[in-house]
C-alpha angles and dihedrals in degrees: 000000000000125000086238087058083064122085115210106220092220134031099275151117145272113254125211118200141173085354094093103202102332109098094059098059092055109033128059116224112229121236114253125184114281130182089277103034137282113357133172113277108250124250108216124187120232117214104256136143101291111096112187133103120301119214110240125204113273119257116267119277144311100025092032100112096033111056125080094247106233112255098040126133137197093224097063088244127173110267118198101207093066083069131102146196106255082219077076097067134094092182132023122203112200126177106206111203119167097245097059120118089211126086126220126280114279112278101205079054095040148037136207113243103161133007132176141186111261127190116252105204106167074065093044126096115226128251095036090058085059094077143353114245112190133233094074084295093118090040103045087053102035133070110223126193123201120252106208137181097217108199123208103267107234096251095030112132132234115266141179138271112283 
């Protein structure tokens, strides 16, 4: 299953959290109809426990990529303005490792509509996370989360930022 397989109920945006910036290198972001047409859906960031800096979307053409975007630092610190209301979210993508201080989104707010296994390797031994080796052998010596696209339940209420 895709995320563009997934129909958000309501206008919105997709919503990243305690993944840092992990899920928008791997994934692609469906189109979903805009004022002007299709656009790309947004990827919003959720307060969480990482505390790095966040990436933000470039500034419009033609000055976007070159020109330094306000609110940016040189010590990779934490910057509040990159973050959003999770009532602004359509979808929300978690990455549940067992050595996360978060819980999960809240169920009676949010469904599962996709889930994954996903490496652990802070849990991993190396050099078993390296490479899968089949037979159950990768998965006997390695941890592994679950990486899910939650989706707004239909009656789920609107909540604050996290």
């Amino acid at each position: 299953m895709t995320l563009s397989q997934l129909r958000p109920l309501r206008q919105g945006a997709s919503a990243s959290e305690k993944s840092g910036t992990g899920f928008h290198r791997v994934f692609f972001l469906p189109d979903v109809p805009g004022e002007d047409g299709l656009r790309s859906m947004p990827l919003l960031w959720l307060n969480s426990s990482f505390d790095g800096q966040l990436p933000r979307p470039f500034d419009p053409w033609p000055h976007g990529t070159s020109r330094l975007p306000p609110h940016m630092n040189d010590r990779n610190l934490r910057e509040a303005s990159r973050y959003s209301q999770e009532g602004d979210c359509s979808f929300l993508v978690d990455l549940q490792l067992s050595s996360q201080q978060e819980p999960p989104p809240d169920p009676g707010i949010w469904s599962v509509a996709w889930c994954e296994a996903f490496l652990d390797t802070e849990a991993s031994p190396f050099p078993w996370r390296s490479f899968w080796l089949p037979f159950g052998i990768s998965d006997k010596r390695n941890s592994f989360g679950k990486y899910c696209i939650w989706r707004r339940a239909a009656s789920g209420g609107e909540t604050t930022s996290r």
